[in-house]
N, C-alpha and C positions, 0 to 999 in steps of 0.2 A: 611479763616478758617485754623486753626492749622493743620499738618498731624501728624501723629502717626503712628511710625514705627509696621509695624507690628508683630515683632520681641516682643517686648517690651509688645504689645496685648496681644498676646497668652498667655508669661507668665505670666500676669496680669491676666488675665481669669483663667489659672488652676490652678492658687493661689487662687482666689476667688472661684471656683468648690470646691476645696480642702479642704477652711474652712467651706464651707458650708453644703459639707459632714461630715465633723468630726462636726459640729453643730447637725446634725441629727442624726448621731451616737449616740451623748450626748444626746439627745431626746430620743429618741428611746431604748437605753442602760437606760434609767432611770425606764422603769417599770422593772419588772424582768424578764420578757420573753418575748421579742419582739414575736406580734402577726404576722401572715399572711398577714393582713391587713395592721399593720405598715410597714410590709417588702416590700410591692407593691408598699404602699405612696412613701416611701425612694425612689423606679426605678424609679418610673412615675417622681418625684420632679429634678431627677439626669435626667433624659431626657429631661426634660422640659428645664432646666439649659444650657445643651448642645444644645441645637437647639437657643437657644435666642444666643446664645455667638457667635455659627456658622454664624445664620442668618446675625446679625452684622457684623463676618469679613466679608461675603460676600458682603453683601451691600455695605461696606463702603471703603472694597479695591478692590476686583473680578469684581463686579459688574458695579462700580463706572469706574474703566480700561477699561472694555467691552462698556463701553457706550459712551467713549475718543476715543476709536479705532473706534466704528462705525460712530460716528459722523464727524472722518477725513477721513473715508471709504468712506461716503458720500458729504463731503464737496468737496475732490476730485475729486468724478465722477459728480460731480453739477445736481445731481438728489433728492436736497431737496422739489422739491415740490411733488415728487412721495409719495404713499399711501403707507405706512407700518403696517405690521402685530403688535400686542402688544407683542408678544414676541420677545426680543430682540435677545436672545440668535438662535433662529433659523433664524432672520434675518443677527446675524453677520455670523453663520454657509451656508448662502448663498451668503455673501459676499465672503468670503474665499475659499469657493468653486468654483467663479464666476472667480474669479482673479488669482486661480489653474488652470483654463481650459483656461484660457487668455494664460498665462505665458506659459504653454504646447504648446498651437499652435504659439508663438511668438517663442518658442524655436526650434520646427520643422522646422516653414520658414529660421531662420537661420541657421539650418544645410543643409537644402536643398540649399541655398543661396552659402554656403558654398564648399558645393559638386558640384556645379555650375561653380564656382569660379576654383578650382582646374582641373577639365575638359575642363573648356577652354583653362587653361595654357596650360595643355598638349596638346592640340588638336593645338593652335594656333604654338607652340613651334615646333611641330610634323610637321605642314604642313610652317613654315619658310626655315626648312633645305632641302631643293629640291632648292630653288631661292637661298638660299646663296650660297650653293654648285656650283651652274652655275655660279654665278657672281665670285665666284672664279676662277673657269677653264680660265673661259673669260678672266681676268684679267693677269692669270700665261701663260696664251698664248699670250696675247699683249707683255707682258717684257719681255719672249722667243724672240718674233722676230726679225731675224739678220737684216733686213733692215729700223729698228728704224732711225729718223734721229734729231727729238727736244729732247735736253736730258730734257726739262721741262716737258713733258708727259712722258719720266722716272722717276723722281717724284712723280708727279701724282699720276701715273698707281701703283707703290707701296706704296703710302700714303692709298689709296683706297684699297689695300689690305690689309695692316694691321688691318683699320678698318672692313674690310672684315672678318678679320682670330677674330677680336673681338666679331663681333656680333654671330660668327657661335661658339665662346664656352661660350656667355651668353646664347644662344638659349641650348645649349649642358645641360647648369648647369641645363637652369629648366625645361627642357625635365625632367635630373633626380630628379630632387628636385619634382615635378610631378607625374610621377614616385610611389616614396618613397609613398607621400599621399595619393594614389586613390590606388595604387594597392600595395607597400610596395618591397621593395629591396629584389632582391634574392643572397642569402647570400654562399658563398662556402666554405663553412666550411675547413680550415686548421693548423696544429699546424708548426709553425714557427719562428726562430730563431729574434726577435725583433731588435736586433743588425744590423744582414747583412740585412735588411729590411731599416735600418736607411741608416747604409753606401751606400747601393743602391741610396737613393734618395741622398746623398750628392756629388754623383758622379754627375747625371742627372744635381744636380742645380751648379756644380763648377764654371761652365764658366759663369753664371749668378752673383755670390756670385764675380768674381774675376772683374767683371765689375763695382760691384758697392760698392770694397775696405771690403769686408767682410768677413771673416775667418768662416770654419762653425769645428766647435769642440765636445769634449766630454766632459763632466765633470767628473775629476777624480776618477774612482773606483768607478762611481755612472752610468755606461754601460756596466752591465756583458752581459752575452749572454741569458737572460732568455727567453723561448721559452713562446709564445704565442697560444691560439684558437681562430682565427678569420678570417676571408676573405680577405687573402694579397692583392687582388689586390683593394681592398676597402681601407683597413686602409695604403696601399700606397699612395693613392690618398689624403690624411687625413694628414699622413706626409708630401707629397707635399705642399698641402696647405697652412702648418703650417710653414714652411720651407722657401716657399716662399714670404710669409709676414713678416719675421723675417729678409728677405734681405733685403725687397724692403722698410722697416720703421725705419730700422737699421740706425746707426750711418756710417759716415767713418771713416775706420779701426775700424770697432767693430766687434764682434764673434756672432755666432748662435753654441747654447750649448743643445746637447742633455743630456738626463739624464734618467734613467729607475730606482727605485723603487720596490723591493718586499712586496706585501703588504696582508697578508694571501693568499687567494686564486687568487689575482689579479696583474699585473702588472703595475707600476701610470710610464706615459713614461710624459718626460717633453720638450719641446722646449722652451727655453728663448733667449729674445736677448737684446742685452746693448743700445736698441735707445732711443726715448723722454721719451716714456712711457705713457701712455694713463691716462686720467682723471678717477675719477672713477666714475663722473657721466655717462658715455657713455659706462662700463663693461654691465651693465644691457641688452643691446641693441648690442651688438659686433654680435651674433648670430643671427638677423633678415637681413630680405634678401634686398638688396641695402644699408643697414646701413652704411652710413660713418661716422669717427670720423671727418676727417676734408673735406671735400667735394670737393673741389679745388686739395690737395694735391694729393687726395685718385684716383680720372679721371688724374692727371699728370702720378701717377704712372701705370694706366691701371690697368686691373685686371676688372671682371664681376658683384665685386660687390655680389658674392653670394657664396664666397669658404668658410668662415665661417658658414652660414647657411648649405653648403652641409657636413662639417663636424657634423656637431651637427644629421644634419639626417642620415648620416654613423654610427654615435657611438649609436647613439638611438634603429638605428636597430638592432645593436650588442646588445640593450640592458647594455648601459654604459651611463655615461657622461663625460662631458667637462667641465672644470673651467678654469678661468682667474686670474690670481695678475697683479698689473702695479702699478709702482712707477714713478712719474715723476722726468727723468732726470735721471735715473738707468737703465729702459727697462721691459720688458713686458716678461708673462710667462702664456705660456697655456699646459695644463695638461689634459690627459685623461688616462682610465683605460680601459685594458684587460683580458681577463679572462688568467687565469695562463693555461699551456697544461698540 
């Protein structure tokens, strides 16, 4: 059967209302004094009119829908053979309702699920760093000792530490990442020179940077000294991060290039660096936690796995974000805002 926009209906109908009043006007207008009696006719006729015209949209678009939705209402929950009421509208009205109160307690279990989820981490996280902690001592006290004699258990003993000193700052990240979720980062509010904050960290990572043929720079006339409000020892942590990924994905002899940005009430700071350059199918994703772009590369070079996520939750708490650009074969840039002091 043909459909008919409904569009198209209505104004077909109050076209035909239309003439049919001015029809009855012309009736009506034809004695010389429309009576009392004519003037009711005319209402009642003009009501009459409207309710046939309505009834039909109804039936034949409103109704018509209502009867499509219930019937895939119930095709879905395969309770065609169950007893229904004649009225349909109070029957899809407790469908609707049925499937409200579903959705509400599926939504519940997953938050609860969720807040589960997050409590463990922390709890698990919480009770790791007591054993790593010993296993380290144990360890820096075996390669202390002056009466070492296999230099292969020299080895060893510091291979085993390193993995050591790894697990105890992936345990570290999502202690805070943890942290942040269930109970939310306490923030110390300070206003501070964003510049000698940069320099600071390029000092920490030089001998990092000079190991692995990497120049760390400024970009010209785009690092004034613009002071910041935020929680230095936070958005340190944030420049590390960023800092330190721009070494360790860098090119040899390529540069890590700070950059700050006045931007009304805020400050946009930049780290770029001139290495592969990242796909842009995998920006979406740089912010979740163990995300690697290249997975092999990503465990050669170390790293926890989780300094991007902890960024995202440092600038979050500040109440800011983070963005990415990456061009392949140019290098990669991530940008964040702070509030101006």
């Amino acid at each position: 059967m043909k459909e008919y926009n409904p569009k198209y209906l209505a104004l077909f109908s109050s076209l035909a209302i239309s003439l049919l009043q001015i029809l009855l006007i012309l009736i009506l207008f034809h004695h010389s004094l429309p009576s009392f009696e004519y003037i009711l006719l005319f209402f009642l006729i003009n009501v009459f009119l409207i309710y046939l015209i309505f009834n039909s949209v109804l039936q034949k678009f409103i109704y018509k829908k209502i009867k499509l939705i219930y019937k895939s209402i119930r095709t879905v929950k395969s309770e065609n053979n169950q007893k229904h009421s004649s009225n349909l509208l109070q029957d899809v009205e407790k469908e609707v309702a049925a499937w409200k109160n579903k959705q509400s307690h599926e939504i519940m279990e997953l938050k609860k699920m969720e807040k589960f989820r997050k409590e463990y981490i922390g709890n698990v996280s919480h009770e790791l760093k007591t054993p790593i902690f010993n296993i380290q001592g144990y360890l820096e006290t075996l390669i202390q000792m002056p009466d070492r004699i296999n230099p292969v258990f020299d080895k060893f003993l510091k291979k085993a530490l390193e993995n050591t000193d790894r697990l105890n700052t992936i345990v570290q990240d999502l202690q805070m990442i943890a942290k942040n979720e269930t109970e939310g980062l306490d923030l110390f509010w300070t206003s501070f020179n964003i510049k000698d904050l940069i320099e600071q960290v390029y000092e920490e990572m030089e001998i990092i940077a000079q190991k692995n043929s990497v120049s760390l720079t400024y970009k010209q006339g785009k690092c004034l000294g613009y002071s910041v409000k935020a929680d230095r020892e936070r958005i340190h942590q944030v420049l590390t991060n960023l800092v330190s990924n721009a070494i360790k994905y860098n090119k040899k002899n390529g540069k890590v290039i700070a950059s700050c940005y006045e931007m009304d009430n805020h400050i946009l700071i930049e780290i770029t660096d001139t290495g592969i350059g990242i796909k842009q199918k995998h920006l979406p994703r740089l912010f979740e936690r163990f995300y690697r772009v290249d997975k092999n590369r990503s465990r050669k070079k170390g790293g926890s796995g989780l300094g991007l996520a902890i960024v995202k939750h440092i600038l979050e708490a500040h109440n800011q974000s983070v963005h990415v650009r990456s061009t392949i074969g140019i290098g990669t840039t991530f940008g964040f805002t702070l509030e101006k002091a």
